[in-house]
C-alpha positions in Angstrom: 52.4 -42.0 -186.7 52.4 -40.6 -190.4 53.9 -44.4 -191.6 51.0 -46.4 -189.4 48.3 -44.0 -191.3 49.9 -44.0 -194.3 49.7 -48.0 -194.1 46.7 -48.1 -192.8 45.3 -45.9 -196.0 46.8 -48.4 -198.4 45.5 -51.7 -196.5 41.6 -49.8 -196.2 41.7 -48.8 -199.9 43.4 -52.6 -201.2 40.4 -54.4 -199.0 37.7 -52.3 -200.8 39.1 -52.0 -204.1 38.9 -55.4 -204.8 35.9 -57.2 -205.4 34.9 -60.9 -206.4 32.8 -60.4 -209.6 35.4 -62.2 -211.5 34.6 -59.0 -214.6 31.3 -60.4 -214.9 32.4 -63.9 -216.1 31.8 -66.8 -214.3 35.0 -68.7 -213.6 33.5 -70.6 -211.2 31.1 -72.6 -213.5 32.3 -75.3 -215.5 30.4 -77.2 -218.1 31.6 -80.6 -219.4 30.8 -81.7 -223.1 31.1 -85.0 -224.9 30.1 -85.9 -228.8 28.7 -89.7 -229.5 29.3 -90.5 -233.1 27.6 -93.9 -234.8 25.0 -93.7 -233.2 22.4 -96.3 -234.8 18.4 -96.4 -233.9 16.8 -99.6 -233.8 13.5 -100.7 -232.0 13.7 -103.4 -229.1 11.5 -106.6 -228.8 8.5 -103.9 -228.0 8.9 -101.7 -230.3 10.8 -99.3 -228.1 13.8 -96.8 -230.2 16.1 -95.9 -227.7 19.9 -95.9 -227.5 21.7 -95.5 -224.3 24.3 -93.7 -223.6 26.7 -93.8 -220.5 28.8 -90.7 -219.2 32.3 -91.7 -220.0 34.9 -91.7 -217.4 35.7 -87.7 -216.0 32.2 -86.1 -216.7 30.7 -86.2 -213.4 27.2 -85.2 -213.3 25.0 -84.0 -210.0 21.5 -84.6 -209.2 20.9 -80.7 -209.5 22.7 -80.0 -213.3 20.6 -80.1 -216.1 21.9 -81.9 -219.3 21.1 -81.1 -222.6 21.3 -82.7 -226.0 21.6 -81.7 -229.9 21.3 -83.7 -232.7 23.7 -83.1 -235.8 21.8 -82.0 -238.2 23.9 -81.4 -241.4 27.3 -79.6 -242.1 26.8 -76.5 -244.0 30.0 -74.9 -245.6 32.1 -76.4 -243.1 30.0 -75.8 -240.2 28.2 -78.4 -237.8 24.6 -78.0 -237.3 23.1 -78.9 -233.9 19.9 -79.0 -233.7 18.4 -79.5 -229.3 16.3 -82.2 -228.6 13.3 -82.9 -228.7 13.4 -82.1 -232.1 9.9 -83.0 -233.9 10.6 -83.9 -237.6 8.0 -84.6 -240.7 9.7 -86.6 -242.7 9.4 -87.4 -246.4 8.0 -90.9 -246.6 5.0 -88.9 -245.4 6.3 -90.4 -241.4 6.9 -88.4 -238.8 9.7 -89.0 -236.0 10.7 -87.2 -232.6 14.0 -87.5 -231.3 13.6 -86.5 -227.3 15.8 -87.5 -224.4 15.7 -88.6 -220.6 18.8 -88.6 -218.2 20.2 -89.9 -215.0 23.4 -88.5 -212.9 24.8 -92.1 -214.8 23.5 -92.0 -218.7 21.5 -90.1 -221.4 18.9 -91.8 -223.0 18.4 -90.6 -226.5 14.8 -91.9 -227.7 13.0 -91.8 -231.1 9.3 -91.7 -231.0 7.6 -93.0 -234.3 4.3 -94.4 -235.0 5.5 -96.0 -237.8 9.4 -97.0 -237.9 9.1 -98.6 -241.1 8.4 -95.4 -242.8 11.8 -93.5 -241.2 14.4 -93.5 -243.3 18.2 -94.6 -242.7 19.4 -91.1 -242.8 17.2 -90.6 -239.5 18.2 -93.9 -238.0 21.8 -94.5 -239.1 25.3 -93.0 -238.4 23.5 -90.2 -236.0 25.8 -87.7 -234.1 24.8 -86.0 -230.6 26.5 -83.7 -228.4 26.1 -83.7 -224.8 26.2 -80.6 -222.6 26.3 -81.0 -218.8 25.3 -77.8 -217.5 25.4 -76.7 -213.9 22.4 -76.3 -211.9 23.4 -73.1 -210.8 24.0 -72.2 -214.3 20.7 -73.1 -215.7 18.8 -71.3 -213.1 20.5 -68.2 -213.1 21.6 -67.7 -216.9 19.5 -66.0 -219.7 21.4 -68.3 -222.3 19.0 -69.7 -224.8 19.8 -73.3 -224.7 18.4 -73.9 -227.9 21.6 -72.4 -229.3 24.5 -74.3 -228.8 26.4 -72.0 -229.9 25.3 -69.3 -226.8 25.6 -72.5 -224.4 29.2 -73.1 -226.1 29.7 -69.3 -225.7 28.6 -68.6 -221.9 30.3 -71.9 -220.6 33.4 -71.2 -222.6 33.5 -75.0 -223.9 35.7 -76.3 -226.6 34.2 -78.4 -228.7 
């Protein structure tokens, strides 16, 4: 009788020690990132600035995740610095430019809005890197990450970049 209580002790207190909050870190979530490098603006036959951008093979995107998109902005003493779309920009020709994005559970499209494209300069237009974060729905809804920090998104998602 002592061994059946005894066992019975030891099953009750393993079922009720353990518990599924994974230390507070969501294993379960897993965000996929890709970089598009070269990336050159150029406006269409109406005057519409936007470069397409497939998901490559592996990043599998559902209609609920939320994607989200930052523009390299500079390198400053060895670091990158992203910058989320939309970004707004004044820029020094006395232009202004937007860079903003749409997306499907196929592609990104990164767009620039510009009322004058003649007055953007290559360094806006040329040789532009983005980084691409698909984020899970359940994620997005239930985080407190700032998403206009990359580095937080980077952080909470545990992504290597």
């Amino acid at each position: 009788m002592k061994k059946i209580f005894t066992l019975l002790c030891i099953t009750t207190f393993m079922l009720t020690s353990c518990s599924n909050d994974d230390d507070n870190t969501d294993f379960d979530t897993i965000g996929q990132t890709f970089e598009v490098d070269n990336v050159d603006f150029r406006p269409d036959i109406d005057g519409f600035i936007a470069v397409n951008i497939p998901f490559p093979a592996g990043v599998e995107v559902f209609d609920a995740d939320v994607v989200l998109v930052y523009r390299l902005e500079k390198v400053f003493e060895g670091n990158d610095v992203w910058e989320p779309l939309p970004t707004p920009l004044i820029i020094e020709a006395g232009g202004e430019l937007t860079y903003r994005f749409n997306f499907t559970i196929n592609d990104v499209d990164i767009l620039m809005d510009t009322p004058d494209f003649n007055l953007v300069l290559p360094k806006y237009t040329d040789n532009q890197t983005f980084r691409i974060v698909v984020v899970p729905s359940a994620f997005a809804q239930n985080s407190q990450i700032d998403f206009s920090d990359i580095n937080a998104v980077q952080s909470a998602l545990k992504l290597d970049f």
